[in-house]
Structure formats: structure tokens, C-alpha cells
N, C-alpha and C positions, 0 to 999 in steps of 0.2 A: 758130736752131731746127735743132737737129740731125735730117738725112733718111738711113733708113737702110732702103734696096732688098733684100730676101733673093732673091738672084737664084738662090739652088741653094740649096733647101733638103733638099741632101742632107748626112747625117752617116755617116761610116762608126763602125765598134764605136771601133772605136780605130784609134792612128794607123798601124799598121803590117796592119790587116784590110783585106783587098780585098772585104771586103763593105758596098755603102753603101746607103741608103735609097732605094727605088722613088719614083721621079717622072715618072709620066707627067701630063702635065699638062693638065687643062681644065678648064672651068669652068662650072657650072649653075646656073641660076637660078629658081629656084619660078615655078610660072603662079602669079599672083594667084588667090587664095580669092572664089568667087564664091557668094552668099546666093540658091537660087532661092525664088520667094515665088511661093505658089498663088495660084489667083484662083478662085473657085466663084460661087456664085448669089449676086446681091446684092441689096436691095430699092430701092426709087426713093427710101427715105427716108438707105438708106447712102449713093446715090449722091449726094444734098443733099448730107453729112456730111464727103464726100469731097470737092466742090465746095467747101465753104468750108475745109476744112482746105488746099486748096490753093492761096485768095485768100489766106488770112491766113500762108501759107511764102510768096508770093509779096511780101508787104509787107514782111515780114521783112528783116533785112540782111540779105546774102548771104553774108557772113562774122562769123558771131558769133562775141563774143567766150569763147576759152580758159578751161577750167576750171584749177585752179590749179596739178595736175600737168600739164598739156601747156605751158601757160606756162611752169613752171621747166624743161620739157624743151626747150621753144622757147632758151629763154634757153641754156642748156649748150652746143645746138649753135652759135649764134650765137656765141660765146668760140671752138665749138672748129674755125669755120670759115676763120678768117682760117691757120693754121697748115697746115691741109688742103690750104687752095689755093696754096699756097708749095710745100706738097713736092710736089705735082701739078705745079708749075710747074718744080720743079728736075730732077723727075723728066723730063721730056718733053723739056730744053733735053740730061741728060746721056744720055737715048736718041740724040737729035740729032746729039752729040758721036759719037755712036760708029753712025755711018755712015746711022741710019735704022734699026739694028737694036736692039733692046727687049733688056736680060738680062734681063727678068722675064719667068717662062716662061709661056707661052698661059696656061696652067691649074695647077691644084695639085693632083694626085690619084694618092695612092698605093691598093692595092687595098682592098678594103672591112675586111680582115683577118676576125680572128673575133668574129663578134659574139654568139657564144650565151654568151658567160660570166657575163655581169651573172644570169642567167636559172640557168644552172650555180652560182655563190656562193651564192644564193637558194635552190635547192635543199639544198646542202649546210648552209647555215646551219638550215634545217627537218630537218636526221637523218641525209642523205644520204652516203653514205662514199665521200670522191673523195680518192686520194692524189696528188702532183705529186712527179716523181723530177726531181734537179738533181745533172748530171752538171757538175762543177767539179773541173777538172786531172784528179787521178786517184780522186775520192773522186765516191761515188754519195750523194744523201742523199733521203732519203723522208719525206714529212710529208704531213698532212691540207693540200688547196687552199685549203681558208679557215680564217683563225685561227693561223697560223702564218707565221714570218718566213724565207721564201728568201732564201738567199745564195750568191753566184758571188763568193768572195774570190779567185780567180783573177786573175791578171793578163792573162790570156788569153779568151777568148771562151767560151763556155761553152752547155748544150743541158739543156733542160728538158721533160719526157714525162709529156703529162698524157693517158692512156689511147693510145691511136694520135695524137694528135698531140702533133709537137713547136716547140718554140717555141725559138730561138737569143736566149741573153743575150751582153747587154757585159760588160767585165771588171769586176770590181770595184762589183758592184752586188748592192741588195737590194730584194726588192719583197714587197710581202705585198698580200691578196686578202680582203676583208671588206665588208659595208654601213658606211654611216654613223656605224651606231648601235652598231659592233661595234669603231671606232677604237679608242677609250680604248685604252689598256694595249697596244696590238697593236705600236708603234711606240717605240722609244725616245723619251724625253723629255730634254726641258734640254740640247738639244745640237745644233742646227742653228742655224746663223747665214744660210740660205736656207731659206725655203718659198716656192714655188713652186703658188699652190691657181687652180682651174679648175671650182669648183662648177657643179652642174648646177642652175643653176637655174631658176623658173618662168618660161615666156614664151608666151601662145597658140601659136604654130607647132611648139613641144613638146608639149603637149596634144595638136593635131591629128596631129603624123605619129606620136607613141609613139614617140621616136627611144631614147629615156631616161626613166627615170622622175627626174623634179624633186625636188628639195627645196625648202622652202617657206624666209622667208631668218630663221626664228627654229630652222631647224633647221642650217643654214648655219653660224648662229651659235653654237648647241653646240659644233660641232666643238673640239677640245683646242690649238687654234692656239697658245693663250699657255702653254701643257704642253712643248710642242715645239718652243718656241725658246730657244737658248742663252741666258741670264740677261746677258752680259755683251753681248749685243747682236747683233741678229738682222732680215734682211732680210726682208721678208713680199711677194710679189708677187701679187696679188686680182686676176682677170680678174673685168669685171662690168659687165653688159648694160646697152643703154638704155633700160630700163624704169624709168621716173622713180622708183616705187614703190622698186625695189629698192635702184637709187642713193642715195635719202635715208635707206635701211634702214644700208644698211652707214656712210653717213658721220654719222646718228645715234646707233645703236645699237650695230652689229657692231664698227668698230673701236675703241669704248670699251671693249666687253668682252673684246677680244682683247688690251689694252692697247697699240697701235698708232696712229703718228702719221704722217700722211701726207705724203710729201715731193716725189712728183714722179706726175707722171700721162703713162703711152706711150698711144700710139693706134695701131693695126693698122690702116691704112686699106687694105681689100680692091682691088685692081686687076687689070683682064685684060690679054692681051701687050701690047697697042695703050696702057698705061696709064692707060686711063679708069676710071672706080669702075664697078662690077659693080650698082653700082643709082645712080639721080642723086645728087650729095652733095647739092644743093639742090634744095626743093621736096622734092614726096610726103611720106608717113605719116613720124611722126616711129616707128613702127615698123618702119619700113624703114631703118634706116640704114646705108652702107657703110662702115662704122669698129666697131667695139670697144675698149674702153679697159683697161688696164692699170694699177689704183693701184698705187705702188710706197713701201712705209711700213717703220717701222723700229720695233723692240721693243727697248728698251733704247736706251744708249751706244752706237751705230755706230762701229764704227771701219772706216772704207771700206780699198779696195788702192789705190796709188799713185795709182792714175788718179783718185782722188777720188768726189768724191760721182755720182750716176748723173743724168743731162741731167733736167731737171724738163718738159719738153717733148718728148720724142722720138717721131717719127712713123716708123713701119715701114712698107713697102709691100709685100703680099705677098699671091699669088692666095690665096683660099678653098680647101681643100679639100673632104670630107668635113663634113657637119652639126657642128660647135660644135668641129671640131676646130679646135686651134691652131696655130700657127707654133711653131716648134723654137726658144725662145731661152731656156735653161739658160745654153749658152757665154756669151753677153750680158751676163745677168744674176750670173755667177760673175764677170766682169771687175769688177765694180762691188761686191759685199757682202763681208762680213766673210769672213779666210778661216776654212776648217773645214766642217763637214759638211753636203748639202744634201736636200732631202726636197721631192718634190713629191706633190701631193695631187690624188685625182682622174687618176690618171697611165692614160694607153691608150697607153705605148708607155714600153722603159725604156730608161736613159741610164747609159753608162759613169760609175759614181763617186756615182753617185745613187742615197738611198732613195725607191724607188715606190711607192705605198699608192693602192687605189681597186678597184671591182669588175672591170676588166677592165684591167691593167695589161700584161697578154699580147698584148692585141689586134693590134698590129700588129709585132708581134713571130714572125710566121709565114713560112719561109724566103721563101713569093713575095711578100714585103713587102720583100725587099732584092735588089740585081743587082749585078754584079761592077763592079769601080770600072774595069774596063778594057772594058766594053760601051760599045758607039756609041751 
């Protein structure tokens, strides 16, 4: 079972910029949601009512049995415990090894970046006239912010000026800026042998704090996924929650329709410096849990790179940062898929060499989002 620590999840633009990605690191953890429940006048006849409703919980087991999604939820993590507590266990022996000092850092958290853009697309998608300037080598290029495709063919680093602010690109990257519902046609097609997708999707704790608006997973499954992969075989990599609900969506439904067969499954299992999980792996709500999964499926004939097919087990260990943000593993995931072009989906930050597409693709692309690679 392959265990893979991101101990610096820092990337610079490219290999020769001294600018790398903000990592200050810590790490937070929600108070539990608490239900207050009134209590007003009640008559002698509720209080009977109350009295034997609490004879008969009391006769009750104590532990009823599972409805039939928490079963199957029950069941998934039971499978995917046994590999958890190995890489917890390798993880702790190669802390060990290396003095009592932990490389995985306290916390994961670079700044909060910009978050009015989701809010800014929306607007402009209802009328609103917002241009974005992309300054690449020596050429200025001006387009509407949504609905149009940026490009820094540069091999050099590059600066994008959307009103007073500006936002630094990688070399060799494109990103574009639209809803869901506005993909279609926005993105070249039949030409990625990686996608890379990070749907927003529905989970109570998204309802309550508004981090993002959801997508429900039959709008998920619109999306143009089988449009956008190279025909001759194409890597698909699906982040996707533990809501039993959604899991059975995508393994009945979604990847039928995207034409995708699934071949290996990562787990992100979240840890703080000390290497413990950031909530119990065992026990509590089964919507709590300290992991995420990553399906990793193929479209078409794969033809992988040297190093062969991608580990069907791979467990990463890496703090949390920011709400539903992910771990940086593009490089990873390019070691392993077909080569040729790659495109992620849902993207809040861009990547040298990569197409970006999502509403806030800029997000942490704001200069106090990176620090010089020679800073202590």
C-alpha cells in the first residue's frame, strides 16, 4: 500500500521563479452544530405523553439497527480502515526516524485569497461588463472575465488586471471563468488525456456556512466530461465526499454517463503535525470523517508513462486547509496519465501547463498568496 506524506505543499510557477506558494500552516476544526430546542408550557396530559414516550426509548435497543445508506456507509469505511491505519502507522515510525521531528507541517493554510469572484461571474453573466487584461511576454490581451478563454503562452510568468487588482499567472497556462451551465463550448474538446474535477458538491456543512453554492449530482453529471477527453484515452480524476448518497450517484449513474471505468481509488487522509487525523478515524458520525477520496478512472484505451499504471490504493497524508480546498497533486497525477494536455475542473488556483475552467480560478492567485522561495 503505497503512503505518500506531502510534506511542502509548496509549488513554485516554474522551475527557475523564486516565487512559491504561501504556507502558513494550521489547522481548524468546526465546533460541532448544536439543535437548541424550546421548552414552553406544557399540560399534565403532555407530560403522561412524555413519560411514556420515554419508557418505551428506554426499552428500546440502544443501538438500532442502520438504515440502508449508513450501512453501506458503515461498510466503505470498514474496507477503507484497515489501509488508514498502516499509513498512520508508517507515517509515525518515519516521523520517528527522523529525530521526533514530524515533516508534515502544523497546519495547511495559505491566505483566504479572493473570494468575491464566484459572486463577480454571476454578475457579469446577468449583463454586467467586466474586462480581464493578460499581460503575456510583450503582448497585452483584453477580453470580457466570463466567457472567454485566457491565455499566458508564455514561457515565463505572466500578470492579469482585473479592475485594480492583479493576479500573477504560471507559464504556459489557460484558464477561463464561467458557471456550470455556461461550460459547454467554453473549453476545447477531445483533447485532454487528464481531467482533474473537484465538484462542489451538496453536503449539510455547505448549506449551513454558504461557503459555495452546490451543485446537486445530476447537475455534476451534465458537465461535458466525455466532450473533453481525448478519444484515444484520457485520465479522469473525481474527488467525491462521503455522503453515501452521492457515492452511489456517481458509481451508478455519473460514471456510466461520462463513459468512465474506474481503476484505482486515493484517499487524502487529513492530519495535524503530531500525525494524528484532525477528527477520530474511528467512531463518530459517519459525517465526520477524516479522509476524502479520490476516484481515479479512465476514458478510452489508456496508454499510461513508464512508470505504469497509477497505485489502486494510494493514501496521501496532508493537513487541511481552507473549506473543500484540496491538495496540490496535478505533478502526481501527470506522472501517471496519458501524455498531452491536461484541464482541471472547478480549479481556485492555476498550474503551469494547465487548462483552468471554474468560477474562481484566480482565487489564490493574488501576489500575498506566494513568498519568495528564499524567505525563512
Amino acid at each position: 500500500m503505497p503512503v505518500c506524506w506531502l510534506s511542502d505543499d509548496v509549488v513554485a510557477l516554474d522551475g527557475d521563479s523564486d516565487a512559491q506558494r504561501a504556507c502558513e500552516y494550521t489547522v481548524a476544526v468546526a465546533p460541532a452544530w448544536r439543535l437548541a430546542r424550546p421548552y414552553g408550557c406544557e399540560t399534565e396530559a403532555q407530560h403522561g405523553e412524555q413519560r411514556k414516550r420515554k419508557k418505551h426509548k428506554a426499552l428500546a435497543d440502544a443501538d438500532p439497527p442502520l438504515n440502508a445508506a449508513l450501512a453501506c456507509a458503515a461498510a466503505r469505511h470498514a474496507l477503507a480502515l484497515p489501509a488508514l491505519r498502516r499509513a498512520l502507522l508508517l507515517y509515525s515510525a518515519h516521523a520517528q526516524s527522523n529525530s521526533g521531528q514530524s515533516d508534515v507541517p502544523t497546519a495547511f493554510a495559505s491566505p483566504c485569497g479572493d473570494a468575491s469572484l464566484p459572486a463577480l461571474v454571476a454578475a457579469c453573466e446577468q449583463g454586467m461588463p467586466v474586462t480581464l487584461s493578460v499581460v503575456s511576454g510583450d503582448s497585452i490581451c483584453t477580453q470580457p472575465l466570463v466567457g472567454a478563454l485566457h491565455v499566458n503562452d508564455s514561457d515565463t510568468e505572466g500578470v492579469a488586471h482585473l479592475g485594480d487588482a492583479v493576479y500573477r499567472l504560471p507559464p504556459r497556462c489557460r484558464f477561463a471563468l464561467s458557471s456550470a451551465a455556461r461550460l459547454p463550448g467554453l473549453l476545447p474538446t477531445r483533447c485532454f488525456t487528464l481531467l482533474l474535477v473537484d465538484p462542489p458538491w451538496e453536503a449539510a456543512s455547505v448549506a449551513r456556512s454558504g461557503c459555495y453554492t452546490p451543485l446537486s449530482p445530476r447537475e455534476v453529471q451534465a458537465l461535458p466530461v466525455r466532450a473533453l477527453c481525448d478519444p484515444r484515452g484520457a485520465l479522469v480524476a473525481l474527488w467525491v465526499t462521503n455522503r453515501e448518497r452521492t457515492m452511489r450517484h456517481v458509481e451508478q449513474k455519473l460514471l456510466p454517463a461520462w463513459g468512465l471505468s474506474h481503476v484505482a481509488t486515493w484517499t487524502w487522509l487529513k492530519v495535524c503535525a503530531n500525525g494524528e487525523t484532525v477528527v477520530p478515524l474511528e467512531g463518530g458520525s459517519a459525517a465526520r470523517r477524516p479522509y476524502e477520496v479520490l476516484l481515479l478512472c479512465t476514458s478510452g484505451p489508456c496508454v499510461w508513462q513508464k512508470g505504469g499504471a497509477p497505485p489502486k490504493d494510494l493514501v496521501l497524508l496532508c493537513p487541511p486547509a481552507q473549506h473543500s480546498r484540496k491538495p496540490r497533486l496535478m505533478g502526481l497525477l501527470r506522472d501517471v496519465a496519458p501524455e498531452g494536455a491536461a484541464c482541471e475542473l472547478f480549479a481556485r488556483e492555476l498550474t503551469a501547463g494547465v487548462c483552468c475552467w471554474g468560477n474562481e480560478p484566480l482565487r489564490f492567485q493574488a501576489p500575498d498568496c506566494f513568498t519568495s522561495s528564499n524567505a525563512v
